[in-house]
N, C-alpha and C positions, 0 to 999 in steps of 0.2 A: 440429588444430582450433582455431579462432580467433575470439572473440565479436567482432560487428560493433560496431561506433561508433554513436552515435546519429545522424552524419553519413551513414555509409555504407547503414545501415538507410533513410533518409531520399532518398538515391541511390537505393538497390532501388524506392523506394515509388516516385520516378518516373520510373522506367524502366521501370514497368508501367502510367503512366498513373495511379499513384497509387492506383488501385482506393477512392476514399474512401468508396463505399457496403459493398462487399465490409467494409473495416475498420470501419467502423462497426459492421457486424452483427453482426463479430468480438469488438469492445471491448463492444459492451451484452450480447452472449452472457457475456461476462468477466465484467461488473458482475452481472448476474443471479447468476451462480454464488457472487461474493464474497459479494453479499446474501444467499442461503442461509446460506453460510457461517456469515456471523457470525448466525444465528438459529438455527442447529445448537448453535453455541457458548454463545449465550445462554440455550437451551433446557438446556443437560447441565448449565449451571452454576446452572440453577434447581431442576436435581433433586438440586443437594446435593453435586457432586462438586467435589473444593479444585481453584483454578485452576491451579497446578501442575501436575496431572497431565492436564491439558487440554493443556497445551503440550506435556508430554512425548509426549504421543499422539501431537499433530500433528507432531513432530519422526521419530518411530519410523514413523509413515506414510508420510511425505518420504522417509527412507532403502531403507524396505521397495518401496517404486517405483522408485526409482532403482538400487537396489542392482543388479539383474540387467543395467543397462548399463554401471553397475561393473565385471560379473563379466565381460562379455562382450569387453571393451576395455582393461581391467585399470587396476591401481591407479594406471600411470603421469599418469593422467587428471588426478590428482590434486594432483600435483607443482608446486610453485610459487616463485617466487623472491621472490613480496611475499606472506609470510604475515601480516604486520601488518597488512595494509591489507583480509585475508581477516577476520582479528579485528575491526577495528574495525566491518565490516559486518556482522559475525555477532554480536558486542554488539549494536550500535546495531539493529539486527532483535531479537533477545531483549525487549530494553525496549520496541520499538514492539508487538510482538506482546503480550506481557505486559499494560499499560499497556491497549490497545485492547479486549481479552478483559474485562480490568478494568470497563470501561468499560461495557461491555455489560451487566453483573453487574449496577450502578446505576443508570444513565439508560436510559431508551427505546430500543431498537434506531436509530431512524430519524435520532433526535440523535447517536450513535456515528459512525454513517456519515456523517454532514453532516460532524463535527469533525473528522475524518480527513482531509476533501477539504480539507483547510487546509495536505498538503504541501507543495505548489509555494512556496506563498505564505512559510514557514520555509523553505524553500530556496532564495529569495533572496535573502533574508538570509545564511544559512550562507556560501552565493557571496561575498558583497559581505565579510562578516567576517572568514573565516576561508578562506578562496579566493584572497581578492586581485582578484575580479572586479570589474571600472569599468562602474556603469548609468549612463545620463543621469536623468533626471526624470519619465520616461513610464511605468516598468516599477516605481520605487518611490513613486508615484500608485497604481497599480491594485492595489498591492497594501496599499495602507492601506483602499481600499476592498472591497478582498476581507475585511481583516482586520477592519472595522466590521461586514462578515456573519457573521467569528466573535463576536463582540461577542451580536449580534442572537441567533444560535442560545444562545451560552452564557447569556445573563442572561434571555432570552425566558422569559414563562409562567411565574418565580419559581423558574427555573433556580438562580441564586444566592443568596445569603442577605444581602441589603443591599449589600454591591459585592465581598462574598467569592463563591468559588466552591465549591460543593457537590465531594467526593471524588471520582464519577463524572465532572461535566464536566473538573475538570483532568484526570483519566488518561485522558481523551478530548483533551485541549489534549497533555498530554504525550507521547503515542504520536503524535500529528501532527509535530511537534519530533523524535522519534525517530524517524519514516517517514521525513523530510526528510533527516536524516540516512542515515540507508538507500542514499535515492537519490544522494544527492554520493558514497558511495560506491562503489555500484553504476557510476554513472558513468565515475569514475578508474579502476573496474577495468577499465570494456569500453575502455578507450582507450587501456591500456595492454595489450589485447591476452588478455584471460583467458578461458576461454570461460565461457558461461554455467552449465553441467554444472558446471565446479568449482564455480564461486560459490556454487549452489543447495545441494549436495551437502555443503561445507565450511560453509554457514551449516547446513544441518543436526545435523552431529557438534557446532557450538557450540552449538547449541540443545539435544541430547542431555544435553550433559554439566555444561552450565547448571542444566538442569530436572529434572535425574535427583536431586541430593539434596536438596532441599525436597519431590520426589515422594515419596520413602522416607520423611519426618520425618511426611509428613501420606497415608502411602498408607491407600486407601480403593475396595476392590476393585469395579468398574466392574459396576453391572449390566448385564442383555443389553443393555436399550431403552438405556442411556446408551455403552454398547460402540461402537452401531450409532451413535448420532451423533457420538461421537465421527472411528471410519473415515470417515463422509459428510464430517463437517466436514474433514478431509484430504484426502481425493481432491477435493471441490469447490476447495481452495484451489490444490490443483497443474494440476486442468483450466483454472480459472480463468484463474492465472499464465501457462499453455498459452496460452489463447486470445487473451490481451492481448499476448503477444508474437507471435501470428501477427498479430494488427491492427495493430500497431508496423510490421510489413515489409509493408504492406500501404496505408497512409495514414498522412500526416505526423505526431507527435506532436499538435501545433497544432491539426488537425484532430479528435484525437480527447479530448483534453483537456476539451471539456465532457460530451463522453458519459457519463464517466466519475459525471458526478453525477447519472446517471439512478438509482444507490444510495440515495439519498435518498426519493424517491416510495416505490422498492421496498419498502426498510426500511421504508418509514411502513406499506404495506399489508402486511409479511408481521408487523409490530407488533402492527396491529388485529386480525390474524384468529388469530394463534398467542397473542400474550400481552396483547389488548384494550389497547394503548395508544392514546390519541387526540393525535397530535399538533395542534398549531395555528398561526397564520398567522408567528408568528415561525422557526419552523423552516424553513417554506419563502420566507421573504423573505431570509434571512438567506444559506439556501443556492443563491438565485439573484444576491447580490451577489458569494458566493463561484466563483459557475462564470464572470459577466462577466469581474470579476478574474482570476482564472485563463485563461480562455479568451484575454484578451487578454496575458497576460504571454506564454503558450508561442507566440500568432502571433506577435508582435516580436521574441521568442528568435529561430525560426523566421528569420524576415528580415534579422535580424545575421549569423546564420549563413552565409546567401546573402551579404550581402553580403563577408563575409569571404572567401567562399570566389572569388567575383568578383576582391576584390582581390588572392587569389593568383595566379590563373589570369593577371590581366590584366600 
């Protein structure tokens, strides 16, 4: 078993004609669920439970669903020859997860999720830094203009305190930085061949064994009603995950890359109705320079890619 390339995914997607409505409806089915998500999250950590053991849940959920395809196929599954490069994505996932949940605790649900969609934009950076990756001038353009919409969101409506930043929005800025990380990760793995099931499975047991003694130092025995969203907040995140990689094999990244901020509206109404937040116009100006930006960095990814892949063939 073999995780596909983001190339080869990208090949599936059109050899079927690309299906871009099919994935669309796959990616906003995605976002909808991650929006739950993180409201579930938000919701248990306002009834008093330490975030530790929020994570622990989500971690013990992850392995309790997966586990029976463990059992089924066995541990060999597992087995890897770049476990280093398993660790730094199973960190760098701890702190984005961490940091995000954080995040949620403090500011607004709808600003969480706007600051989030700020990966791409830190990962082109990461690329260009610490990668080695050569942009021209078009792809580090759009991404100052993405990042003036983080700007917009973080300092919007008295977000910050004079030109500082309020605790919630950085662990909102920081788990973006950490998602971004994530995905350079995630990346190098599919390309050098790992399948997904490890990935997922192996960030699991780091997140286990991460979150399991600050859980002990601060455990604090889960009522029913917090039990119950806690499991939801887990199962929504791995349907989620689910559904955004069936729209991955299904239409271009590029393609579906602004969908993705349809998180934002969500968040703002499941805000209003579950914990009466009112967001205002800074939120949403901020997070429509950030999906331009974005939208156009993954189409011109997108088109180097072709081109590269022309210039081999030719």
């Amino acid at each position: 078993m073999r995780g596909a390339t983001p190339r080869e995914e990208t090949g599936r997607a059109r050899g079927r004609g690309g299906a871009p409505l099919a994935g669309g409806a796959l990616m906003l089915a995605a976002m909808a669920l991650f929006s739950l998500m993180g409201g579930c999250a938000k919701a248990v950590l306002a009834e008093g439970l330490p975030l530790p053991l929020v994570m622990l849940a989500r971690a013990i959920v992850t392995l309790l669903v997966l586990g029976p395809w463990l059992a089924r196929h066995g541990v060999g599954l597992l087995e890897t020859r770049r476990p280093w490069l398993h660790l730094g994505r199973g960190l760098a996932g701890v702190a984005a997860m961490g940091l995000s949940t954080l995040a949620l605790s403090l500011i607004p649900l709808a600003d969480a999720l706007a600051l989030n969609q700020a990966r791409p934009l830190w990962l082109l950076v990461i690329a260009v830094l610490f990668l080695g990756e050569r942009v021209g001038w078009r792809r580090p353009l759009a991404a100052l203009i993405g990042f003036a919409g983080v700007l917009v969101v973080a300092f919007g409506e008295g977000a910050g305190a004079g030109m500082g930043l309020d605790a919630g929005t950085a662990a909102a800025l920081g788990a973006s930085i950490a998602g971004a990380a994530v995905g350079a990760t995630v990346r190098r793995l599919a390309a050098v061949g790992e399948p997904p099931f490890r990935v997922v499975f192996l960030y699991g047991l780091i997140s286990l064994v991460a979150w399991t003694p600050p859980s002990l130092a601060l455990w604090q025995t889960p009522t029913g009603w917090q039990a119950v969203l806690l499991v939801a907040a887990g199962l929504l995140a791995i349907a989620g995950d689910f559904l955004a990689s069936l729209a991955l094999r299904r239409a271009e990244a590029s393609l579906l890359a602004p969908v993705e901020f349809v998180q934002v509206p969500l968040g703002a109404l499941i805000g209003l109705c579950a914990f009466d937040e009112r967001p205002g116009w800074p939120l949403f100006a901020g997070a429509g320079l950030m999906m331009l930006s974005v939208a156009y960095i993954a189409r011109r990814e997108a088109q180097l890619a072709s081109l590269r892949a022309a210039a081999r063939r030719g």
